[in-house]
OpenMM code with the backbone's topology and positions (N, CA, C; nanometers):
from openmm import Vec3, app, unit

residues = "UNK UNK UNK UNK UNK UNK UNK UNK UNK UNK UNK UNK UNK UNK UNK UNK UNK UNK UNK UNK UNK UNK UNK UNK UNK UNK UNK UNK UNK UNK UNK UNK UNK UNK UNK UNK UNK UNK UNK UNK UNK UNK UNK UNK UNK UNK UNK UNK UNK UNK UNK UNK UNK UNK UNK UNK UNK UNK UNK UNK UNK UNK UNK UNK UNK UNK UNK UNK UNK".split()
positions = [
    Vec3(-0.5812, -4.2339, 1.3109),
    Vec3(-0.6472, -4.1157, 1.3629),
    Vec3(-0.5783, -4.0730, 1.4923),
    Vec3(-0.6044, -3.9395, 1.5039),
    Vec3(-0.5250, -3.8910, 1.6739),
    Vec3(-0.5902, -3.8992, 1.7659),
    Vec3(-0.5146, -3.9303, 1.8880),
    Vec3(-0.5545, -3.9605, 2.0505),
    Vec3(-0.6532, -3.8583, 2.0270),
    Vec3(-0.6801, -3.8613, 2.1608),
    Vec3(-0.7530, -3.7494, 2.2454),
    Vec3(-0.6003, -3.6215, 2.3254),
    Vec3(-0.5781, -3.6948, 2.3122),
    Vec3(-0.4608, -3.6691, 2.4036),
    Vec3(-0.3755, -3.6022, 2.3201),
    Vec3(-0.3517, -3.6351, 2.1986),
    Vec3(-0.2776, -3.5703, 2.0711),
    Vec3(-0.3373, -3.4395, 2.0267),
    Vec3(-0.5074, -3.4245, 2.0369),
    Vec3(-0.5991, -3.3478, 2.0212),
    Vec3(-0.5713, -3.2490, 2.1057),
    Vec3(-0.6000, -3.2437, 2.2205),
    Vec3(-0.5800, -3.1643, 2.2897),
    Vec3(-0.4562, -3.0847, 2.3149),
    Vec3(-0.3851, -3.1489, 2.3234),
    Vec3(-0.2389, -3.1057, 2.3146),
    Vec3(-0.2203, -3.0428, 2.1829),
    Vec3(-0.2367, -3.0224, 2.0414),
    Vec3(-0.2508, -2.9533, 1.9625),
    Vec3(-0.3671, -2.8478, 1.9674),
    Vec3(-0.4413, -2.8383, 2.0078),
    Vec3(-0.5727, -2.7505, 2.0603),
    Vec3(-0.5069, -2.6191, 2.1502),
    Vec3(-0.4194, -2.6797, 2.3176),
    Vec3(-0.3556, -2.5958, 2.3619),
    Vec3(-0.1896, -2.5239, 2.3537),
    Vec3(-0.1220, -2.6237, 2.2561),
    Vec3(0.0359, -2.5484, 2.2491),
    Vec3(-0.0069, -2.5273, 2.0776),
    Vec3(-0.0609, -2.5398, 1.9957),
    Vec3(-0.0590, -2.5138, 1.8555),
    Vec3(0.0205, -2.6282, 1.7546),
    Vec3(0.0102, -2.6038, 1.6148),
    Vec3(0.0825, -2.7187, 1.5372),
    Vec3(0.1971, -2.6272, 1.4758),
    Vec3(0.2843, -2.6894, 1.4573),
    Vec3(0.4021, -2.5893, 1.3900),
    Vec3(0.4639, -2.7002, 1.2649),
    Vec3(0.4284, -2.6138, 1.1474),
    Vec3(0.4608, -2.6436, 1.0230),
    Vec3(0.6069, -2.6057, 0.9709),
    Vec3(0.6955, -2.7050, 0.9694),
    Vec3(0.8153, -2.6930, 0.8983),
    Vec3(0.9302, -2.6638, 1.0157),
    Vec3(1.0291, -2.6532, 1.0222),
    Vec3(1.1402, -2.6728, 1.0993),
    Vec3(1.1875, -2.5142, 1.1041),
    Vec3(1.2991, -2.5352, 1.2097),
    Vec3(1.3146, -2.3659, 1.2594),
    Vec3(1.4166, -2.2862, 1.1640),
    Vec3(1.4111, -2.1485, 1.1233),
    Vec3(1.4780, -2.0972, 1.0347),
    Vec3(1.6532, -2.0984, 1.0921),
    Vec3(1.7009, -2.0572, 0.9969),
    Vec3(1.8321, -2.1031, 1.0202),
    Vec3(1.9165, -1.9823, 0.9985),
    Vec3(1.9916, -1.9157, 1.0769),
    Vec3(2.0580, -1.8171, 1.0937),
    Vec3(2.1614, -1.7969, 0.9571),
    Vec3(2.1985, -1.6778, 0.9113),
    Vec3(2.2548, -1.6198, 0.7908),
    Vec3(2.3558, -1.5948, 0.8321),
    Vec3(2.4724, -1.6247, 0.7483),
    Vec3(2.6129, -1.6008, 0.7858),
    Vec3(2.6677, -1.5082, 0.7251),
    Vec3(2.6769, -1.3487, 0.7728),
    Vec3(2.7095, -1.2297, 0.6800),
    Vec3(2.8659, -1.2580, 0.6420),
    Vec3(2.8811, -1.2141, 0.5589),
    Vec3(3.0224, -1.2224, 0.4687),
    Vec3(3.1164, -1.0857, 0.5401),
    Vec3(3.1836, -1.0335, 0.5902),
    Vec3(3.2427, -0.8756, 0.6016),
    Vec3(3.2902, -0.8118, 0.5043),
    Vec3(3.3208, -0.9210, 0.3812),
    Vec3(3.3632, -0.8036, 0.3011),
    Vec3(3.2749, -0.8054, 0.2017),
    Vec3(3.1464, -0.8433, 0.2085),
    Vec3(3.0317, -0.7598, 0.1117),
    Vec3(3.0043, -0.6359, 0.1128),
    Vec3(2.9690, -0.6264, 0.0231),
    Vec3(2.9189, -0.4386, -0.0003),
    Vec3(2.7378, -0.4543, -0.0011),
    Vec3(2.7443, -0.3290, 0.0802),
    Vec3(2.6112, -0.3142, 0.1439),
    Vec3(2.5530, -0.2887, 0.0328),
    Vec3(2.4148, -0.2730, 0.0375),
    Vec3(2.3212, -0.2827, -0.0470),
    Vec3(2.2987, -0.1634, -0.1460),
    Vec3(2.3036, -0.0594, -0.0069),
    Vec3(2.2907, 0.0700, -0.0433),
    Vec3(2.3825, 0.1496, -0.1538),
    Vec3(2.5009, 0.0531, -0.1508),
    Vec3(2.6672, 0.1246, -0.2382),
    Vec3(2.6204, 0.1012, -0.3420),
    Vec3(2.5777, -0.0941, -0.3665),
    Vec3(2.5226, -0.1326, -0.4660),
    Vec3(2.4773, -0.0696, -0.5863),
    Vec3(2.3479, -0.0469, -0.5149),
    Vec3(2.2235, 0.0533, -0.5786),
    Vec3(2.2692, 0.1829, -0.6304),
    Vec3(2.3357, 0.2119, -0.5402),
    Vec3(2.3817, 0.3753, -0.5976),
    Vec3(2.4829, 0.3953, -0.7288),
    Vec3(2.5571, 0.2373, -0.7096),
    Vec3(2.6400, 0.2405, -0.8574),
    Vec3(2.5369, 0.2213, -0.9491),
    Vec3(2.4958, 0.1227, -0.9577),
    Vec3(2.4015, 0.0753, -1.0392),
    Vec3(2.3367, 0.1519, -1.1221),
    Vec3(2.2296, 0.2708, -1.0020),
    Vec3(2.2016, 0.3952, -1.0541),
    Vec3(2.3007, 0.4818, -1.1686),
    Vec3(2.3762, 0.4942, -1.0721),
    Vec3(2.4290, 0.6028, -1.1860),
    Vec3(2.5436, 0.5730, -1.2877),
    Vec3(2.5356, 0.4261, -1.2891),
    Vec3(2.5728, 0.3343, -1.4636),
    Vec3(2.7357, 0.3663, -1.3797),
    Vec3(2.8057, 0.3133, -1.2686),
    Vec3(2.8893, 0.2841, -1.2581),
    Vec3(3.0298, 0.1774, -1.2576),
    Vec3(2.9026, 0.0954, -1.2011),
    Vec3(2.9599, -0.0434, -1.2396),
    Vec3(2.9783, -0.1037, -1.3745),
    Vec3(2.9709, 0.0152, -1.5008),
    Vec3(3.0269, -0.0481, -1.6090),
    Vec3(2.9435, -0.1051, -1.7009),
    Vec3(2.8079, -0.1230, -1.6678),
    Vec3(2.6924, -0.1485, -1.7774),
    Vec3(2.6505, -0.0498, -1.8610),
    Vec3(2.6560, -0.0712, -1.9785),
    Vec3(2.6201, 0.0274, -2.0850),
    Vec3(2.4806, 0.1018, -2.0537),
    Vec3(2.3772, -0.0126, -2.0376),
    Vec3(2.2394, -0.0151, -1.9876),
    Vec3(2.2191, 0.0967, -1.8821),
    Vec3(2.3351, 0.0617, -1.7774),
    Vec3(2.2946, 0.1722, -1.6812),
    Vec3(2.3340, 0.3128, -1.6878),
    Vec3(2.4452, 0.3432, -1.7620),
    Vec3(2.4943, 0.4410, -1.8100),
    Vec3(2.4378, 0.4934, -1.8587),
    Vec3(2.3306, 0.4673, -1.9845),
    Vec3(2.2308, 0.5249, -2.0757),
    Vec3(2.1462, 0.5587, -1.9941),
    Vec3(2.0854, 0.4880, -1.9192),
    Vec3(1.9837, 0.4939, -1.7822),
    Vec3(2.0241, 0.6461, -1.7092),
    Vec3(2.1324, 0.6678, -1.6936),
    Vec3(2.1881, 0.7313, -1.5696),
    Vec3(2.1800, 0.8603, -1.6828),
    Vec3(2.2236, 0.8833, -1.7735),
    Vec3(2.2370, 1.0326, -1.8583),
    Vec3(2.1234, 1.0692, -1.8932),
    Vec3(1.9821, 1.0029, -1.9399),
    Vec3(1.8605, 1.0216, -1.9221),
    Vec3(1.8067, 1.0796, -1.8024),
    Vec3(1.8856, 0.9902, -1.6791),
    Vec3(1.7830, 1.0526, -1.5898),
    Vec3(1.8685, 1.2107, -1.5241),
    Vec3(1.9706, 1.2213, -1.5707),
    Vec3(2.0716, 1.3585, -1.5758),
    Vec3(1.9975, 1.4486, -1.6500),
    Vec3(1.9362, 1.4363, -1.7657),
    Vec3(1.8677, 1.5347, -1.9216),
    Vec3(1.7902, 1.5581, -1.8585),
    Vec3(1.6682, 1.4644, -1.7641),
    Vec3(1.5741, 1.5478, -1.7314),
    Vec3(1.5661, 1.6246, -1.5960),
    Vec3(1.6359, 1.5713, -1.5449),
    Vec3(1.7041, 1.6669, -1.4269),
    Vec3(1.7124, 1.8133, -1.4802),
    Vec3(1.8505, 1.8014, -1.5729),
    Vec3(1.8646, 1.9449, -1.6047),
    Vec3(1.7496, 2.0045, -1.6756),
    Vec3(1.6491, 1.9696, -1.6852),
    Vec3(1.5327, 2.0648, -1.8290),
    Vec3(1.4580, 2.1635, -1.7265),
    Vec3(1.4299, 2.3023, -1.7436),
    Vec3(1.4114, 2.3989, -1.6915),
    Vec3(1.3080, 2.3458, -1.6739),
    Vec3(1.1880, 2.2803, -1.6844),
    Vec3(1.0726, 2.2538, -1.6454),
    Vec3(1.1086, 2.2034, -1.4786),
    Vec3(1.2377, 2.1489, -1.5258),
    Vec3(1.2232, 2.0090, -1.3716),
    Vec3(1.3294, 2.1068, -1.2635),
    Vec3(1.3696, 2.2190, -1.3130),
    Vec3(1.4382, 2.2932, -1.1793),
    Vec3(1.3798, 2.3367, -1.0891),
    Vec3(1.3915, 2.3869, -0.9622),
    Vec3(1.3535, 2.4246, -0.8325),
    Vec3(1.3708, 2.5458, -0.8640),
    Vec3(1.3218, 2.6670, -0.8095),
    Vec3(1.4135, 2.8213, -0.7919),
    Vec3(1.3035, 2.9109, -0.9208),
] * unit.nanometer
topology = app.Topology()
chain = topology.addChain("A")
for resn in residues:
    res = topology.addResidue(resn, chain)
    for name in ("N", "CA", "C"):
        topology.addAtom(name, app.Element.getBySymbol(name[0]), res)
């Protein structure tokens, strides 16, 4: 069982669960997230999946319902 002394001392500085996080080592020549995504989107990077993805979301773009003006 704990002191008094252990007690208290957890009472006034707090208990801290698990050890301190550990700093991330960025790479420089990664590609940001944002480039990523944007290929991805518009089926660049070469996936069939996204390509099909990407001309769908082109069809309804163009349908006079979905124009502005």
């Amino acid at each position: 069982m704990a002191t008094d002394n252990e007690i208290m001392y957890a009472m006034m500085n707090g208990i801290s669960f698990g050890g301190a996080k550990k700093e991330k080592k960025e790479n420089p020549n990664k590609v940001k997230t944002k480039a990523r995504i944007k290929s991805y989107k518009t089926g660049a990077h070469g996936s069939g999946a996204a390509k099909h993805k990407a001309e769908i979301k082109k069809r309804v773009q163009n349908r006079p319902s979905q124009r502005k003006g």
